[in-house]
N, C-alpha and C positions, 0 to 999 in steps of 0.2 A: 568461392570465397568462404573461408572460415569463417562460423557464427563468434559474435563478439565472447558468448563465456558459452560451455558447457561441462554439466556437473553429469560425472557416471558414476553411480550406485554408489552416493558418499556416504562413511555412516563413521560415526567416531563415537566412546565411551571413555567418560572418566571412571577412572577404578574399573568398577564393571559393572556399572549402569549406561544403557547406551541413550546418548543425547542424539542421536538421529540416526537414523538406518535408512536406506538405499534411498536416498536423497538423489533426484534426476532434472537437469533444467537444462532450458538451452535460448538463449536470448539470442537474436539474429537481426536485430535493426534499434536502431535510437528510438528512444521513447522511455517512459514509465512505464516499470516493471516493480506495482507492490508485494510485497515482500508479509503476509500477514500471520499472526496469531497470537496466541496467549501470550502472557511472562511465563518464562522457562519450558515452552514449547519448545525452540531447539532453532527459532532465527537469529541470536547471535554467535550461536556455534558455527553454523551454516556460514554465515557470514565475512568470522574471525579465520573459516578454514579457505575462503575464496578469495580473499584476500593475503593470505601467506602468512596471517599473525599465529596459527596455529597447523598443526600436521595433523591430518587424518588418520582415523586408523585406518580404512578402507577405503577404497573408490581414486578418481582421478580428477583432477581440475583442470579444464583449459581455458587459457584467455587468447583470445585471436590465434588459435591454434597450438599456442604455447602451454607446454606440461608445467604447473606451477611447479610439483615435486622436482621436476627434473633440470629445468633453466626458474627458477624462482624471481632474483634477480631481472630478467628480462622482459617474465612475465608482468610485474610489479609494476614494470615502466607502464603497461597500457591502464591501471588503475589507480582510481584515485577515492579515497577515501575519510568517511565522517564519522566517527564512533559516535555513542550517543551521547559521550562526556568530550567534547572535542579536546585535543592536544593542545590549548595555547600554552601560550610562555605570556604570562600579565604584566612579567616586568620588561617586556620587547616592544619597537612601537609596533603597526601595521606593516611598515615597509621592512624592518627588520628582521620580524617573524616570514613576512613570503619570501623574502627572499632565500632565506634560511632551510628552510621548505623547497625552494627550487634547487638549491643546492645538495640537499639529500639524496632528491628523485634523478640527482645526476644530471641537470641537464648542462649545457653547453656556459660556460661563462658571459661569453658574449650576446646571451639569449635572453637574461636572466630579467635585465633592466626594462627592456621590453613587454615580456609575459606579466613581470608584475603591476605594472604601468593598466595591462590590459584586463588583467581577472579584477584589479580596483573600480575599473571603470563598469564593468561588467556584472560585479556585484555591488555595485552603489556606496563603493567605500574611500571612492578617489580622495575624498577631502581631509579623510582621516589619516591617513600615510604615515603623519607625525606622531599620531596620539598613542599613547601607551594602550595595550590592548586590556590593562586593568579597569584604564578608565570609558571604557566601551559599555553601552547598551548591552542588555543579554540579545536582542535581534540584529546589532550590528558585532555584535561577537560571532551571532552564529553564521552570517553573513564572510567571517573571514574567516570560520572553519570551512567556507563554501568553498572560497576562493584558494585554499591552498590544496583542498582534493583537487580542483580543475585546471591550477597552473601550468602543470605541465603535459596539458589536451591529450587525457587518457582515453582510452575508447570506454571504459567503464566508471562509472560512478556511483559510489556504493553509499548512502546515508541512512543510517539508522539513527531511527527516532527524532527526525532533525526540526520537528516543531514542537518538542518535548522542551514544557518550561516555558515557554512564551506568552505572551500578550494576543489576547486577538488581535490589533494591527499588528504585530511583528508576523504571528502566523501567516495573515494574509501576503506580506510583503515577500517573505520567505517563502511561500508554497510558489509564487508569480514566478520568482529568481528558477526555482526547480522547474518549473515548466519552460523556462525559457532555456537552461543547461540541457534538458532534455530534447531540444529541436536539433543539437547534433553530436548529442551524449549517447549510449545507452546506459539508462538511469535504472538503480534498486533503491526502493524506497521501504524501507521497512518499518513497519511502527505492528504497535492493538491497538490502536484509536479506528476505528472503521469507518469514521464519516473522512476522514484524512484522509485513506487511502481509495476511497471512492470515490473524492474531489478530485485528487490527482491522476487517478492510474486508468488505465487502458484493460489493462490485463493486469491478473491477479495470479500470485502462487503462494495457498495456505499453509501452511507445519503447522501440526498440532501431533502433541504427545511423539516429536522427532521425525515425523514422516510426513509427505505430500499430502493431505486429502483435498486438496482441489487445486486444478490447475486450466486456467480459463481465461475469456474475457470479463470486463467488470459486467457488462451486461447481464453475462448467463451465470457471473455470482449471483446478481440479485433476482433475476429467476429461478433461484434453484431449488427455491421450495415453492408450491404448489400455492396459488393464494386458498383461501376458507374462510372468506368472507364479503360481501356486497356491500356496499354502501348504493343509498337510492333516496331519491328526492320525488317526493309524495305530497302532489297536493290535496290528496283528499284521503290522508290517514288511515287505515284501519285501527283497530286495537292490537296490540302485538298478539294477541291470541290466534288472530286472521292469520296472522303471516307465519304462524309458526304451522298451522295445519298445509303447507304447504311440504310436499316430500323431500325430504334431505334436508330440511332449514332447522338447525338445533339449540338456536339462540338470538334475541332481538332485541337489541337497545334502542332507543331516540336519541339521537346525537343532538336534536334540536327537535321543533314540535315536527317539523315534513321530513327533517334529516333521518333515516332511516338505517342502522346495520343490522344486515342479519349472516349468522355465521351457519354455515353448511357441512355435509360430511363429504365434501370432497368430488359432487357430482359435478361433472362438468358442462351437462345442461341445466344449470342453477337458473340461469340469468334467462329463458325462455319460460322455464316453468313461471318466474317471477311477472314475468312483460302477461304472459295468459291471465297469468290470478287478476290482475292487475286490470286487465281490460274485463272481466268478466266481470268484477265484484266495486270495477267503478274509484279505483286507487289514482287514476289519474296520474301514472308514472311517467314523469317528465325528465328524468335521467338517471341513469344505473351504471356502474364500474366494480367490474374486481380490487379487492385491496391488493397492493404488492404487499406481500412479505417483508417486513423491516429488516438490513441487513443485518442487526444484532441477533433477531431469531433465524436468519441463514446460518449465521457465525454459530451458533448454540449449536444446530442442528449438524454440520458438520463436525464439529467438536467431541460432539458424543458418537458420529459414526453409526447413527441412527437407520441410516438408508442401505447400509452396507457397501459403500461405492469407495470406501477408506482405501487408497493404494497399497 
């Protein structure tokens, strides 16, 4: 079976600065697939070229085995897509614009009354059919830029930035919708917000400065830097003076009077040396944990390319 998209060594330049070079992915089952990095890292070039809205200079695209350069058209049918400004028409109602939309993506005439009937129901817009989409909520607007990517039951779904501009309830309501598009979609979720794409996504692929540097599950994103620091609950105190005579410990705040951090150079018997001090000198340590690394300082640290693992 052909994987739903794969990208070989895409790389495109305006003028002649290149917005991404050997760009490589390959999506092979439904789910969320975030899409992460900076402003003008190079995910909506990525994007606008995997979608057919632009030509590459270099590399190939396929969708369900389909060469976009080569059958475009064909390809297009299995995709369905959200820019981050969606396409409405404000002076159309709801019914008018999907339908109109379904008619684009070509589909069958006699199919059309139906699909729309169902991506309403499906994105919680049944009630509104009539209303002009000017006079739409910004969360049920973006709800029916939802519903016209998945009209015509693409095998891909592409949305960038689609909880950009929202409400926290609309947020919520719309990330819910995504996860449920995504139980038999395969979903690209692109944003820079990184708690978005950590709520949502399974698996992650970064761009920064045009190129891949990390391609992974969400998990072994947020492992991917090293923690360098303890947090530890002390009922019986030391002075931070104690705790820093201990080897590798290079810094010790009180989070609270027992709450204890102390930061390390990286040793990775920190937390034994600590539990020793600890029984010897009478600290009474009743719980101790590594900090994870915040995804914003994984995000930094891949950005600069620090570790040298950059593709």
């Amino acid at each position: 079976m052909n994987p739903i998209v794969r990208i070989e060594h895409l790389s495109h330049k305006y003028s002649r600065a290149w917005a991404i070079r050997d760009i490589n992915m390959e999506i092979s089952q439904t789910g969320i697939v975030g899409l992460l990095g900076s402003n003008g890292a190079g995910k909506s070039t990525t994007m606008n070229i995997l979608c057919g809205v632009l030509t590459q200079t270099e590399g190939n695209v396929y969708i369900d085995g389909i060469d976009m350069s080569k059958e475009p058209e064909l390809a297009k049918q299995q995709i369905g897509f959200l820019p981050q400004n969606p396409p409405l028409y404000t002076d159309l109602t709801v019914d008018e614009y999907l339908t109109y939309t379904a008619e684009i993506r070509l589909m069958s005439p006699g199919s059309i009354r139906g699909a729309v009937a169902t991506v309403k129901e499906r994105c919680g817009i049944t009630h509104f059919g009539k209303r002009l989409i000017g006079n739409l909520s910004g969360g049920y607007k973006q709800r029916v830029g939802i519903a016209q990517a998945i009209i015509h039951r693409p095998r891909l779904v592409v949305l960038d930035e689609a909880t950009n501009g929202l409400d926290p309830n609309q947020i919520i309501e719309v990330r819910n919708l995504i996860k449920e598009i995504a139980a038999d979609h395969a979903v690209i979720f692109s944003s820079h917000i990184l708690p978005e794409v950590q709520l949502l996504c399974k698996e992650i692929k970064m761009i920064e400065q045009g190129r891949i540097v990390f391609s992974d599950t969400m998990d072994a994103f947020n492992n991917y830097v090293e923690p360098h620091s303890v947090t530890m609950h002390l009922e019986n105190p030391p002075p931070a003076e104690a705790i820093l005579q201990i080897a590798g410990v290079t810094k010790v705040d009180f989070l609270t009077e027992r709450l204890v951090r102390a930061w390390f150079s990286g040793d990775p018997g920190i937390t034994e040396k600590i539990v020793a001090a600890s029984l010897a000198q009478g600290w009474r340590l009743r719980e101790i944990g590594l900090d994870k690394s915040s995804v914003d300082e994984i995000f930094a640290q891949l950005s600069l390319g620090t570790d040298g693992r950059m593709n």
